[in-house]
Backbone of each chain as ProteinMPNN parsed JSONL, in Angstrom:
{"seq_chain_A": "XXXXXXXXXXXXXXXXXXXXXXXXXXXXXXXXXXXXXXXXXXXXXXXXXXXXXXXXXXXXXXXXXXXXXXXXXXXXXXXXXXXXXXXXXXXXXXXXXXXXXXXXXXXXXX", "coords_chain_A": {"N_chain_A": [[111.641, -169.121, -24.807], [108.569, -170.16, -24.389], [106.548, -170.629, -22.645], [103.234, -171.679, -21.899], [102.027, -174.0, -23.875], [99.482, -175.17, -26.172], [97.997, -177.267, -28.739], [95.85, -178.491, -30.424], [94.626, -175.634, -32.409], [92.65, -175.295, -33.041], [89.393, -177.107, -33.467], [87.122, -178.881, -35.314], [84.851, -181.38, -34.324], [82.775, -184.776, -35.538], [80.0, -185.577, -33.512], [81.271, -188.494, -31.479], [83.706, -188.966, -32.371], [87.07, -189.077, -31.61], [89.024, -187.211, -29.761], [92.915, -185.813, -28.566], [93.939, -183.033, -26.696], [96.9, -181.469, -26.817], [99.117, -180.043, -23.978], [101.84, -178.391, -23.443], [104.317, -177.085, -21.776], [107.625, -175.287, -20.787], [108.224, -174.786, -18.201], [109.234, -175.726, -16.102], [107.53, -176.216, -14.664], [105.788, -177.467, -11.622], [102.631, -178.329, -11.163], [99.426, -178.605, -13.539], [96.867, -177.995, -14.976], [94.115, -178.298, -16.863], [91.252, -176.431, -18.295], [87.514, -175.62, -19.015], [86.056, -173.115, -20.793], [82.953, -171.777, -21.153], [80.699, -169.984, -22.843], [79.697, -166.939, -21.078], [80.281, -167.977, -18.509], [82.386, -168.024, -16.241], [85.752, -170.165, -16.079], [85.523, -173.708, -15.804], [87.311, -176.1, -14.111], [88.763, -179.044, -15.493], [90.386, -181.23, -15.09], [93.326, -182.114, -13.25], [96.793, -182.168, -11.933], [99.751, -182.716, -10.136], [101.925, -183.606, -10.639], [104.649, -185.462, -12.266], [102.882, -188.723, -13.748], [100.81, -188.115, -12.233], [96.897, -187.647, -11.789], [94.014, -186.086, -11.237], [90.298, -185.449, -10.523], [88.695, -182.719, -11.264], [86.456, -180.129, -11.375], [84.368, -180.711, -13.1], [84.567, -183.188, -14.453], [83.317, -185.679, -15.91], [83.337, -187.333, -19.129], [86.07, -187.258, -20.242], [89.559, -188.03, -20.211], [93.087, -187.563, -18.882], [95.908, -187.691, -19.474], [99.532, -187.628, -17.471], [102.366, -187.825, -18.263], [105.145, -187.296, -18.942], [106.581, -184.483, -17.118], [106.632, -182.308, -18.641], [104.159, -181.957, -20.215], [100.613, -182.349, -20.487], [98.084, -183.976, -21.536], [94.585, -184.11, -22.5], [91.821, -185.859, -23.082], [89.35, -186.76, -25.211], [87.415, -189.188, -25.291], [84.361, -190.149, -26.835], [83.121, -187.544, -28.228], [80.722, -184.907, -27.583], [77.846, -183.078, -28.312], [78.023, -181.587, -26.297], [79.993, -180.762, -25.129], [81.097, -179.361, -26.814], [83.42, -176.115, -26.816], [85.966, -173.695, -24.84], [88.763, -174.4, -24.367], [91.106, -174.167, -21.304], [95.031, -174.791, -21.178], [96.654, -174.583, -18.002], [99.595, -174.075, -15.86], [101.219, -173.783, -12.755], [102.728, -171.053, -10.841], [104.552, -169.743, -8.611], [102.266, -169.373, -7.59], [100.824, -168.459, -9.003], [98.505, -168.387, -11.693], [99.076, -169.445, -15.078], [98.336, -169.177, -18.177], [97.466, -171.371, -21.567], [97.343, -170.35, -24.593], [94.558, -171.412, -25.339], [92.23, -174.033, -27.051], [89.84, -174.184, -29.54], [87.338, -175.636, -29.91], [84.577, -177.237, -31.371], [81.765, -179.803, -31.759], [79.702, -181.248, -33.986]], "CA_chain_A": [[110.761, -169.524, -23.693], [107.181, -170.451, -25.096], [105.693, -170.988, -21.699], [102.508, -173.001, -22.294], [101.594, -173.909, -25.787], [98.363, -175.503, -26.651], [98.085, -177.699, -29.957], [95.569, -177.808, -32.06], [94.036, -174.268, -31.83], [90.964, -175.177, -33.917], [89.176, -178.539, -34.244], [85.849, -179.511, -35.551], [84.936, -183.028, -34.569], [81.523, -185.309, -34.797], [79.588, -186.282, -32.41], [81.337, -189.713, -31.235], [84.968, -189.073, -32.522], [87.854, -189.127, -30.53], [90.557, -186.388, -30.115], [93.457, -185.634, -27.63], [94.637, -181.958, -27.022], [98.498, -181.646, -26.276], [99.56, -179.138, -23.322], [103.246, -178.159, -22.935], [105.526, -176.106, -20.883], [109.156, -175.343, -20.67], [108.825, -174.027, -17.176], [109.715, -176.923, -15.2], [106.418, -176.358, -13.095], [104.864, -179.285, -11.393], [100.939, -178.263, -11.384], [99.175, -178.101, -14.587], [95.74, -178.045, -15.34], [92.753, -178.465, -18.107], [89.808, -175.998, -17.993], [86.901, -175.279, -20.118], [85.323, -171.404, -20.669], [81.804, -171.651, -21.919], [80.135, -168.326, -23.086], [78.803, -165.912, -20.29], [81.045, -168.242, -17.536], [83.776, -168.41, -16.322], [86.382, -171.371, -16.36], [85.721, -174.789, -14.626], [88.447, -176.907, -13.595], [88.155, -180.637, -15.506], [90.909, -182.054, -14.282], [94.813, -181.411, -12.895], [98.363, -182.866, -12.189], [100.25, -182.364, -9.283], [103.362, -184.334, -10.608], [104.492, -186.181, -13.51], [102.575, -189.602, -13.002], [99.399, -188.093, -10.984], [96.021, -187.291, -11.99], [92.838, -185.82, -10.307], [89.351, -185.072, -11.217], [88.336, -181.386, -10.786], [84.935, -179.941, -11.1], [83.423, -181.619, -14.516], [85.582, -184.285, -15.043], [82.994, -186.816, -16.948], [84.059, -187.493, -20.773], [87.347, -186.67, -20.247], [90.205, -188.287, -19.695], [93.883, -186.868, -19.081], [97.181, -188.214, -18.923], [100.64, -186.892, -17.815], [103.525, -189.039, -18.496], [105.771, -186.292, -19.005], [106.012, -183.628, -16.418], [106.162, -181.134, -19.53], [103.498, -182.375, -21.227], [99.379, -183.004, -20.233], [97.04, -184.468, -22.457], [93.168, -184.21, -22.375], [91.472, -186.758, -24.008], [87.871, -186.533, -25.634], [87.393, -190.728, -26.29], [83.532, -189.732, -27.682], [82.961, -186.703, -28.157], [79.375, -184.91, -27.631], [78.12, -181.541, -28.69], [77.851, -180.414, -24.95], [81.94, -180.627, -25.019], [81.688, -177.733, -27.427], [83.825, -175.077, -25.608], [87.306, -173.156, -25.499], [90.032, -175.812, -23.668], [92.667, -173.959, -21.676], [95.657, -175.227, -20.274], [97.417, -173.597, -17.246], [100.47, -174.225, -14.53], [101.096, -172.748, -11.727], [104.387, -170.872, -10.985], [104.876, -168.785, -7.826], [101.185, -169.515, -6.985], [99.988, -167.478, -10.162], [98.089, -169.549, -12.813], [100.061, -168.951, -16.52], [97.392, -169.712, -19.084], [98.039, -171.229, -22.671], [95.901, -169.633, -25.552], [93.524, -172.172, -25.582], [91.798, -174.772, -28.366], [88.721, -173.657, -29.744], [86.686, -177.217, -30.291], [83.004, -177.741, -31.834], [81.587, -180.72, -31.526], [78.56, -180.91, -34.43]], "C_chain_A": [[109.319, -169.335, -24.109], [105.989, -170.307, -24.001], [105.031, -171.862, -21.837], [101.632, -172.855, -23.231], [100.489, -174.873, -25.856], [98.281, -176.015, -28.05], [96.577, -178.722, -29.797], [95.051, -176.126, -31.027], [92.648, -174.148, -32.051], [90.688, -176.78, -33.788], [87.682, -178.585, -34.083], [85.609, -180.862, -35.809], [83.277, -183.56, -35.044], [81.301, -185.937, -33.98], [80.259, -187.835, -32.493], [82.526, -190.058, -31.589], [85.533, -188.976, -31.283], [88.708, -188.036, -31.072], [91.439, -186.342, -28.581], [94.061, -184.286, -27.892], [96.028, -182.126, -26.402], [98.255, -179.992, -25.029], [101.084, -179.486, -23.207], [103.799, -177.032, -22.663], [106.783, -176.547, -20.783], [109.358, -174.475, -19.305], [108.958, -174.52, -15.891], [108.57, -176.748, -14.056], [105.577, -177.563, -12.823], [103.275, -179.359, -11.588], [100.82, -177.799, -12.462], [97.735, -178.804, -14.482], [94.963, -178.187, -16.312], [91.428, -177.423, -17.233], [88.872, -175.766, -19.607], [85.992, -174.387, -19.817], [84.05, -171.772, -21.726], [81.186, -170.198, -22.09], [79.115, -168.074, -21.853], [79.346, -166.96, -18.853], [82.094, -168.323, -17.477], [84.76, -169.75, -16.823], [86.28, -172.275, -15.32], [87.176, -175.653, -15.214], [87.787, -178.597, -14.139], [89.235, -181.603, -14.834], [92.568, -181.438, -14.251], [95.607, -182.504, -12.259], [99.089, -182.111, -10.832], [101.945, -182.47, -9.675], [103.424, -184.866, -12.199], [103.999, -187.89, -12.356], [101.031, -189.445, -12.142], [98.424, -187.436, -12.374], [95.126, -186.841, -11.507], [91.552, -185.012, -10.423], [89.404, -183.412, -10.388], [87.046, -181.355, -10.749], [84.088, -180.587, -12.447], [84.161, -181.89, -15.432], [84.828, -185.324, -16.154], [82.889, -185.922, -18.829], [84.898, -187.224, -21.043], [88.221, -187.66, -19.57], [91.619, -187.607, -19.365], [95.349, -188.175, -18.759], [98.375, -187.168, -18.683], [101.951, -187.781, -17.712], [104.841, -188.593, -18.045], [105.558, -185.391, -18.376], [105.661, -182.138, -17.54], [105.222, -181.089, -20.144], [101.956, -182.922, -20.426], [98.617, -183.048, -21.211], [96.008, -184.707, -21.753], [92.992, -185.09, -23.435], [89.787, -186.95, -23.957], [88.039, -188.499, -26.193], [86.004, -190.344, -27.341], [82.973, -188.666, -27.399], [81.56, -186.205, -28.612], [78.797, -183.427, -27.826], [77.94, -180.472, -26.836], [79.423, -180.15, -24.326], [83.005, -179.503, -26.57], [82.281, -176.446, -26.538], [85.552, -174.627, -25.836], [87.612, -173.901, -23.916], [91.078, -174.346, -23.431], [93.143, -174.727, -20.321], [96.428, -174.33, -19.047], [98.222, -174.202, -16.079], [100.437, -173.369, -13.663], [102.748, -172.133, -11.304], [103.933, -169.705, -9.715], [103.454, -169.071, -7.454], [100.331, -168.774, -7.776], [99.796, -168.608, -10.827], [98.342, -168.885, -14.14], [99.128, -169.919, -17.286], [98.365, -169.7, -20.518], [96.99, -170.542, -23.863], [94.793, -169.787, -25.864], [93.426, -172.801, -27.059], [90.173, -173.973, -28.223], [88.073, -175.405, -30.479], [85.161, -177.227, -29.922], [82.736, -179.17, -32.302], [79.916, -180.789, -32.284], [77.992, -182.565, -34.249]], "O_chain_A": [[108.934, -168.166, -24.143], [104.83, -169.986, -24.263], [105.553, -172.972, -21.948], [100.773, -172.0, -23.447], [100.963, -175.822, -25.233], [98.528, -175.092, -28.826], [96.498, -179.624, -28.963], [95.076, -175.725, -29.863], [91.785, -173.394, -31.602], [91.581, -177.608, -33.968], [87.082, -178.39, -33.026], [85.872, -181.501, -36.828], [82.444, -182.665, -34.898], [82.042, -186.812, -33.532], [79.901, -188.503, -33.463], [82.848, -191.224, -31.362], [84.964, -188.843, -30.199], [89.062, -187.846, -32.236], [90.879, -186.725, -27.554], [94.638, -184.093, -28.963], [96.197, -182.938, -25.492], [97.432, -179.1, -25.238], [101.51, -180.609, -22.938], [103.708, -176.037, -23.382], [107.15, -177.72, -20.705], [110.283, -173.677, -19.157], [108.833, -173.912, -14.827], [108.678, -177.059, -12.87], [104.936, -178.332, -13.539], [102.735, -180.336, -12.108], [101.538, -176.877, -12.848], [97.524, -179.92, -14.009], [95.859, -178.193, -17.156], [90.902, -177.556, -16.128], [89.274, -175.745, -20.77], [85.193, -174.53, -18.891], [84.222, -172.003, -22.923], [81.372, -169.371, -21.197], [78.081, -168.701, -21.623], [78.646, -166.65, -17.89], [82.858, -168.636, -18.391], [84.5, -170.298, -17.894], [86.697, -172.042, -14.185], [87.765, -175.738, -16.291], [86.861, -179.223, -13.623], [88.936, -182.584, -14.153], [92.985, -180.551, -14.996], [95.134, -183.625, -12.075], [98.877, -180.915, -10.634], [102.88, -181.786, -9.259], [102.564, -184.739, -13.071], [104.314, -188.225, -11.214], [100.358, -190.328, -11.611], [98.817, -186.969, -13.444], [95.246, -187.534, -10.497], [91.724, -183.793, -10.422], [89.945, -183.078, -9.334], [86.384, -182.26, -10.241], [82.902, -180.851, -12.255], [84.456, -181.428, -16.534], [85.465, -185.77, -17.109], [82.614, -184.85, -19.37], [84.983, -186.806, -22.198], [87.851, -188.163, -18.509], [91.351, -186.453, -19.702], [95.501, -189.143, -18.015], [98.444, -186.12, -19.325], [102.2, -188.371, -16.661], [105.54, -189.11, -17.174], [104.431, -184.937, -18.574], [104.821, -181.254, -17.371], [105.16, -180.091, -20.861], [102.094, -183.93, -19.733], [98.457, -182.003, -21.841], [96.05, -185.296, -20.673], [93.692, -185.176, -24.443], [89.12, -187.211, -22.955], [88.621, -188.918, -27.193], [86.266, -190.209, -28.536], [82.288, -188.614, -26.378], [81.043, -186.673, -29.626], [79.529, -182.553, -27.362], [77.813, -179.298, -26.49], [79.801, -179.514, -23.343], [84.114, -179.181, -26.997], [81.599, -175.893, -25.675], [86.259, -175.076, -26.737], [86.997, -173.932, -22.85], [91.621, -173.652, -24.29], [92.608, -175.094, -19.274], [96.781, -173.212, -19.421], [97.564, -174.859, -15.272], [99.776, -172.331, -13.685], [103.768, -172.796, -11.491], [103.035, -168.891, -9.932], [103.582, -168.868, -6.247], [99.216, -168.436, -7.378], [100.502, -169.614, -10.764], [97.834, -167.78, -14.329], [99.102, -171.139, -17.124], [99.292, -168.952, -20.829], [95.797, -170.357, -23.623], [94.024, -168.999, -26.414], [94.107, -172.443, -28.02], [89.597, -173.439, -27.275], [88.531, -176.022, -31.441], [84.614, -177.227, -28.82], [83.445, -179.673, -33.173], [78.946, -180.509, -31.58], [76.837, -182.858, -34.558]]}, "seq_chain_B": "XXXXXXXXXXXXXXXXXXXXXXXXXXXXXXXXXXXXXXXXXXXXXXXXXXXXXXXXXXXXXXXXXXXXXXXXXXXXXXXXXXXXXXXXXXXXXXXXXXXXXXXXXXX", "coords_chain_B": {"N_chain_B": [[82.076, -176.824, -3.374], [83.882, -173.82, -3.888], [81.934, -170.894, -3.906], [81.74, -168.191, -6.072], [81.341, -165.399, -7.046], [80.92, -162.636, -9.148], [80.681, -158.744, -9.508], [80.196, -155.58, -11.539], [78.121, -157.495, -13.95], [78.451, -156.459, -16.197], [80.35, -153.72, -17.912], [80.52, -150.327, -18.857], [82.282, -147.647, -19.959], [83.585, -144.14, -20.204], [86.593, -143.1, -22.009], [89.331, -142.58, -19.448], [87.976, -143.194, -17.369], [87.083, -143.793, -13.921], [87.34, -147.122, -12.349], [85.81, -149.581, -10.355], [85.467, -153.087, -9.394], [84.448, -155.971, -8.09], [84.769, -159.046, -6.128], [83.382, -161.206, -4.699], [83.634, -164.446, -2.211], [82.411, -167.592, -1.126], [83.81, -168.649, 0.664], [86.384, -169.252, 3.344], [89.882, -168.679, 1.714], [93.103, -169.743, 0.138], [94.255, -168.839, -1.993], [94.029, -166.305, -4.186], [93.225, -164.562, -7.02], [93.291, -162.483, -10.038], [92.78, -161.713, -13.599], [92.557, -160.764, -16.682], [91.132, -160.928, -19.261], [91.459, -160.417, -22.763], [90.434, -159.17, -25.814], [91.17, -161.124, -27.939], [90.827, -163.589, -26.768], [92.851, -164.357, -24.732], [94.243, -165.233, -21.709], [95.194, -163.235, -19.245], [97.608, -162.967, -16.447], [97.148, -160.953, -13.845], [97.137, -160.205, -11.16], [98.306, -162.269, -8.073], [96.609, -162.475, -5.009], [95.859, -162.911, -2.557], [95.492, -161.725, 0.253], [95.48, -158.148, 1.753], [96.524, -155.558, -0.465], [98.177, -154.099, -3.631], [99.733, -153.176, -6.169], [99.781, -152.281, -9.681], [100.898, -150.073, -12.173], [97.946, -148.547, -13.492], [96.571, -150.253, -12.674], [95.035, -151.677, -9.095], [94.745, -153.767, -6.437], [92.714, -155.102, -3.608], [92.315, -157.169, -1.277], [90.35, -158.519, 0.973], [90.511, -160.563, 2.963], [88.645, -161.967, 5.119], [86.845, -160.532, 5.278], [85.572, -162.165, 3.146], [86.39, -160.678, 0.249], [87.24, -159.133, -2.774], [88.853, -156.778, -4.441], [89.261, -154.911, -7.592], [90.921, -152.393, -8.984], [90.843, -150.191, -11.761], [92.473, -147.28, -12.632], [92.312, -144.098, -14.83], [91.256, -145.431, -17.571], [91.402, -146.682, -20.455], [91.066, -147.381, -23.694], [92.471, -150.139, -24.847], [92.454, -151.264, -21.852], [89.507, -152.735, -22.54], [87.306, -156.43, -22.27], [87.589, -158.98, -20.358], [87.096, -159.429, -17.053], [88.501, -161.729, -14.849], [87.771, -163.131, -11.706], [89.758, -165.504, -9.375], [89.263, -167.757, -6.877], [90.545, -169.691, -4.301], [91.722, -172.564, -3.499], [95.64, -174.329, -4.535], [94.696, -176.322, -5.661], [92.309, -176.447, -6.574], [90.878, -174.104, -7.872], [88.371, -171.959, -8.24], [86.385, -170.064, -10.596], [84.731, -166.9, -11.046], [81.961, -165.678, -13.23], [83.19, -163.425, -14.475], [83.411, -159.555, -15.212], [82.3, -157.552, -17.75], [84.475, -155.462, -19.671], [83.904, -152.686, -21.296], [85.596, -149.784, -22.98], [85.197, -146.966, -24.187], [86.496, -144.909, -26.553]], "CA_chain_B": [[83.261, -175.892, -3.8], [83.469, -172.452, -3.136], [81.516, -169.739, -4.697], [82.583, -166.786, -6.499], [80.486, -164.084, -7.304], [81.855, -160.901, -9.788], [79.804, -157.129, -9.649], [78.542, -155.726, -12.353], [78.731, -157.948, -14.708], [79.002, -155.459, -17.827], [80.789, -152.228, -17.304], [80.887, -149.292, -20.102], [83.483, -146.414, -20.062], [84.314, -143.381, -21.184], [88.437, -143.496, -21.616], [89.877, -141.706, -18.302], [87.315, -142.9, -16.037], [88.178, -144.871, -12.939], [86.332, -147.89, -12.139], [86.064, -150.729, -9.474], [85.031, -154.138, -9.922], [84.214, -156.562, -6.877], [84.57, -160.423, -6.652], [82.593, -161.833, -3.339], [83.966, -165.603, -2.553], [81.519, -167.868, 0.084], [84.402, -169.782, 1.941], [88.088, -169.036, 3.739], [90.789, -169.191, 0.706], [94.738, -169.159, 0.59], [94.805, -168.372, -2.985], [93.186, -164.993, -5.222], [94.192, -163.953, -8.602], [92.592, -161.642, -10.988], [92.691, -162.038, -14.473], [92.362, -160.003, -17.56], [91.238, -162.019, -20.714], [91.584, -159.532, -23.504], [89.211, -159.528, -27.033], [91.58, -162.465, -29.277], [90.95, -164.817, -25.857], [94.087, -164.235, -23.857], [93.807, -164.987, -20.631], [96.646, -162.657, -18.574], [97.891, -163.194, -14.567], [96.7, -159.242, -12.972], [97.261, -160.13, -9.166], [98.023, -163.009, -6.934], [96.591, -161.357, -4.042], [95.005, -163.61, -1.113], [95.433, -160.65, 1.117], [96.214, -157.151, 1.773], [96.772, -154.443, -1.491], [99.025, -154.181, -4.335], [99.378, -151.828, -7.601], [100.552, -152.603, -10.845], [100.806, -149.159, -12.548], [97.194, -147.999, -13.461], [95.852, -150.899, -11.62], [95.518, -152.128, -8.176], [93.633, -154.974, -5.873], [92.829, -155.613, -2.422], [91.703, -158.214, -0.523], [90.175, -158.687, 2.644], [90.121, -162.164, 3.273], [88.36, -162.021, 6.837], [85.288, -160.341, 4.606], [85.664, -162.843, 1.544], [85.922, -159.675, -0.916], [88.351, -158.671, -3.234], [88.361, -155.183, -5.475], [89.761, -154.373, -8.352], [90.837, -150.907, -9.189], [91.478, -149.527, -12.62], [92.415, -145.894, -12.921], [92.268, -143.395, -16.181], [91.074, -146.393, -18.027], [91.989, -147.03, -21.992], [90.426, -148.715, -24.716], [93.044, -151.466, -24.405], [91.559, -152.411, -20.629], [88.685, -153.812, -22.871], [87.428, -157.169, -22.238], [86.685, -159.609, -19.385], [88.031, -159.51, -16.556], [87.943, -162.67, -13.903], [88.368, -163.273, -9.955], [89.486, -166.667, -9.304], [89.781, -168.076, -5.484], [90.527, -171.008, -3.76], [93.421, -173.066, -3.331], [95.956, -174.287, -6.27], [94.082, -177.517, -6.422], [90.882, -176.256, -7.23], [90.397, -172.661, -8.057], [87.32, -171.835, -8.672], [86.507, -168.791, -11.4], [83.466, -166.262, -11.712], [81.38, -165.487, -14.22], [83.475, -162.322, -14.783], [82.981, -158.753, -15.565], [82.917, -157.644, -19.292], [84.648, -153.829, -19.485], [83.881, -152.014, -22.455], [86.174, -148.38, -22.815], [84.868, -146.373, -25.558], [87.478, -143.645, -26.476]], "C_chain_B": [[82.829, -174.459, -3.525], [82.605, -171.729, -4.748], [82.098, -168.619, -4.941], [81.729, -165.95, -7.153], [81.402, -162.752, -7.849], [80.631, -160.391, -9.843], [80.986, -156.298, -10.122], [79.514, -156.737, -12.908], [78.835, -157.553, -16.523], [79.001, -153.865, -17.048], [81.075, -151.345, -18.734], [81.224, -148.208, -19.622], [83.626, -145.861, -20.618], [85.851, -143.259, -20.965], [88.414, -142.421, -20.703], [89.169, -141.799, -17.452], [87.849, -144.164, -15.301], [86.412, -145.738, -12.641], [86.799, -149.201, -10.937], [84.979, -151.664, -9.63], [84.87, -155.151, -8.632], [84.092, -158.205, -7.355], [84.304, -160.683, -5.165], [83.432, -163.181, -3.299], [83.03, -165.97, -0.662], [82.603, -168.618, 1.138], [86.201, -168.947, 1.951], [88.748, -169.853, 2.278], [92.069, -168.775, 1.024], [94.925, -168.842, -0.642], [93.613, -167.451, -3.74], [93.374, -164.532, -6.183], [93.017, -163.081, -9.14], [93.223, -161.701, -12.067], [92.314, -161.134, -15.694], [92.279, -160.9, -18.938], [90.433, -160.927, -22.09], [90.717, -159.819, -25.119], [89.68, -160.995, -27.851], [91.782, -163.859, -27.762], [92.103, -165.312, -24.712], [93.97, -164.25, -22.468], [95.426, -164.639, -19.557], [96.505, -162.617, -17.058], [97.831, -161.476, -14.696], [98.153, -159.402, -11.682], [96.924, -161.051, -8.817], [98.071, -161.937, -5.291], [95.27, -162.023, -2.647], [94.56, -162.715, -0.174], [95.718, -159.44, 1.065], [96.277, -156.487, -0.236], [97.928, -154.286, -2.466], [98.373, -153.614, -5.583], [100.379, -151.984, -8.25], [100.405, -151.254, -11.822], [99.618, -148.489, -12.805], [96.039, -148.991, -12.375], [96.198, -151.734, -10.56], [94.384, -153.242, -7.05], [94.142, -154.726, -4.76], [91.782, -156.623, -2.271], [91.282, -158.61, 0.6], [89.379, -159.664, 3.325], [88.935, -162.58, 4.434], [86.559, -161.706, 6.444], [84.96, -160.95, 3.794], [85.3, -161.944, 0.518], [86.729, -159.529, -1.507], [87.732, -157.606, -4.142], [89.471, -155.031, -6.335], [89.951, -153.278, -8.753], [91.545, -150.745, -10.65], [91.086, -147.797, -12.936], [92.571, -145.343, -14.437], [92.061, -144.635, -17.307], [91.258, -146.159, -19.627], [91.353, -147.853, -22.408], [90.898, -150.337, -24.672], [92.804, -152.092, -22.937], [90.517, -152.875, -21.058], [88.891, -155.339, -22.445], [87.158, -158.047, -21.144], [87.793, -159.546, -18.473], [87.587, -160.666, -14.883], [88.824, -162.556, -12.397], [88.253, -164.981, -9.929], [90.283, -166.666, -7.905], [89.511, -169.698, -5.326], [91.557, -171.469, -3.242], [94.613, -173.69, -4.235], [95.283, -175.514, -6.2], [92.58, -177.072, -6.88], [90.647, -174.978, -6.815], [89.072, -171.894, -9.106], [87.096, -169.765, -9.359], [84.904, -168.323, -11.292], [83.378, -165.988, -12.409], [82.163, -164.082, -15.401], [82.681, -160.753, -14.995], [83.008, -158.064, -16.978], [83.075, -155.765, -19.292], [84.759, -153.49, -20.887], [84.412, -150.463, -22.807], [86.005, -148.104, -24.243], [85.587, -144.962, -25.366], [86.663, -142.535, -26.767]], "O_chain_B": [[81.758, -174.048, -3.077], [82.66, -171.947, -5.958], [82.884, -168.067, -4.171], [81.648, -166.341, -8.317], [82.248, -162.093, -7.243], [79.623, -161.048, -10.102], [82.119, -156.177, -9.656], [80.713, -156.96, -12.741], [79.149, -158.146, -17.555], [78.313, -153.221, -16.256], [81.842, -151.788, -19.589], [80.479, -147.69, -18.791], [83.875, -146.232, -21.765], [86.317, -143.315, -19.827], [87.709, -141.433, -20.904], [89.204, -140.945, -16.567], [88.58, -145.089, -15.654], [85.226, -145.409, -12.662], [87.947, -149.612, -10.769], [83.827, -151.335, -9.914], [85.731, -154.67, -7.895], [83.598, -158.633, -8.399], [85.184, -160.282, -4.403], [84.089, -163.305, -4.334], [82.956, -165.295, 0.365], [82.263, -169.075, 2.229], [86.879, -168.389, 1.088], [88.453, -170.957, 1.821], [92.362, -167.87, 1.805], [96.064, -168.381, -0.716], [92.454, -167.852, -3.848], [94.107, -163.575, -5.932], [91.907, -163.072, -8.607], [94.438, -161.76, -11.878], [91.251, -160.621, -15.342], [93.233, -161.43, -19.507], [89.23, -160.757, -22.283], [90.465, -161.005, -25.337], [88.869, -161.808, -28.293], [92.613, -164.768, -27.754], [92.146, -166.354, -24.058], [93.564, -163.207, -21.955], [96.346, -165.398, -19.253], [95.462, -162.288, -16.494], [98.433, -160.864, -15.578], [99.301, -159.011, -11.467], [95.73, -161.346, -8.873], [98.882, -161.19, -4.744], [94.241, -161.579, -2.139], [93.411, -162.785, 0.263], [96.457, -159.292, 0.092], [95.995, -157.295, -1.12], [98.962, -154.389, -1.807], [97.204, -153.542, -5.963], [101.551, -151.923, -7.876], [99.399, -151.481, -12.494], [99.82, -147.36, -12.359], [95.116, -148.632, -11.644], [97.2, -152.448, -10.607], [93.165, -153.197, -7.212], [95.283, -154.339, -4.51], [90.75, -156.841, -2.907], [92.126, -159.167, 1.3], [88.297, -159.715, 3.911], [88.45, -163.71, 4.37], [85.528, -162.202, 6.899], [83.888, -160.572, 3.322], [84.259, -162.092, -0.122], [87.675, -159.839, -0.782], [86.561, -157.51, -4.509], [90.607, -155.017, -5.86], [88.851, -152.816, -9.058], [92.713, -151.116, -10.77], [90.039, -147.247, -13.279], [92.961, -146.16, -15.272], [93.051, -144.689, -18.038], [91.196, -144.949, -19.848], [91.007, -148.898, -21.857], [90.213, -151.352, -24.542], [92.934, -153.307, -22.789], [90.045, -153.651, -20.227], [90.023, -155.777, -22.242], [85.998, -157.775, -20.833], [88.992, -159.578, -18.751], [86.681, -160.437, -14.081], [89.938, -162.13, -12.093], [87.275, -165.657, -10.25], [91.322, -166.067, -7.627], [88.764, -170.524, -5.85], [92.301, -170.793, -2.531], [94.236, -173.207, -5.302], [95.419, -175.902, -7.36], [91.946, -177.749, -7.689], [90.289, -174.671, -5.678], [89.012, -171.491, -10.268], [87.462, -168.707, -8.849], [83.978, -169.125, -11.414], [84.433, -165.749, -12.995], [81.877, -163.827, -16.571], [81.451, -160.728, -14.949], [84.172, -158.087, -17.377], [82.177, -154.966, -19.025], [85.64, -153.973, -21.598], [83.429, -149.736, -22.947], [86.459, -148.719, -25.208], [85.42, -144.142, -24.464], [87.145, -141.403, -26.783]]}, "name": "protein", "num_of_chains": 2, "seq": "XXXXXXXXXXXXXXXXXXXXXXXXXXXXXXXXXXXXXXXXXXXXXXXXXXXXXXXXXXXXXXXXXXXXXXXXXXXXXXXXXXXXXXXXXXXXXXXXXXXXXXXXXXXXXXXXXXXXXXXXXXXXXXXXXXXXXXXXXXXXXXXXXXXXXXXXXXXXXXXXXXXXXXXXXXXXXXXXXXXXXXXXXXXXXXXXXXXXXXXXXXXXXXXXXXXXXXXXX"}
């Protein structure tokens, strides 16, 4: 039981690439989230999943996209990426009404 | 969106002292957690705790929704409670996090 795993852990892109981070869980929970922790704040909310099939912006949703296809599975998606989307990515579900964080990506954006 | 406010926001310790930590929030919420995100970035579930008191062996939270406050309590504190520790409220669609508190226990 892995809970929720986070792939890549590291990535250094340039300005104007594209990447997509993977989120997955094996804990059949329906809400899952994307946040991003900048130094000396906390974590905002970019966007979240109610279902497999749904989407819905959170609090600083632009340059981001997400899909969830798969209820195990959410993808963030950087199409061009800008150095103010330097920041640690985590993913998290919700289970019992607790939020179960994954380890996060660590992604610089020179 | 709501606000969330953590006090202080850097705390230094000598090991065995007891400490409390405060997270303010500006609007009625049905959901409260606290959070422990440890030095290699770990971010660990404390306490879902919307309301009312609860104690997890050295530490324990209340909440008193009616005041928008919540408290954190850690007793005889340890080097390993290093690290940040966050209040996040709201509801599960949008739970909004503070800035945290950063606890430093020097043995």
């Amino acid at each position: 039981n892995a809970g929720v795993t986070q792939t890549p852990k590291f990535r250094v892109l340039k300005t104007g690439q594209s990447m997509t981070l993977l989120c997955a869980q094996d804990m059949n929970h329906e809400y899952m989230y994307w946040y991003r922790q900048d130094p000396g704040m906390g974590l905002r909310l970019i966007h979240y999943s109610v279902g497999e099939g749904t989407t819905a912006k959170g609090e600083v949703p632009d340059g981001y996209n997400v899909s969830r296809l798969k209820k195990q599975n959410f993808l963030l998606g950087l199409e061009s990426a800008a150095p103010s989307q330097t920041s640690v990515y985590f993913c998290a579900t919700v289970g019992g009404a607790s939020l179960h964080f994954g380890n996060g990506t660590r992604l610089t954006v020179t | 969106g709501i606000q969330v406010e953590q006090s202080p926001p850097d705390l230094i310790l000598q090991e065995g002292a007891n400490s409390t930590l405060r997270c303010n929030f500006s609007d009625s919420v049905n959901n409260l957690q606290w959070f422990h995100q440890n030095p290699w970035g770990q971010l660990i579930n404390l306490f879902y705790i919307p309301s009312g008191t609860k104690q997890n062996g050295r530490l324990s939270a209340t909440t008193v929704a009616t005041e928008r406050y919540s408290l954190l309590y850690i007793s005889s504190s340890q080097t390993t409670d290093s690290g940040v520790y966050f209040c996040a409220a709201g509801n599960n669609n949008d739970m909004r996090f503070g800035a945290g508190t950063r606890l430093t226990v020097k043995p």
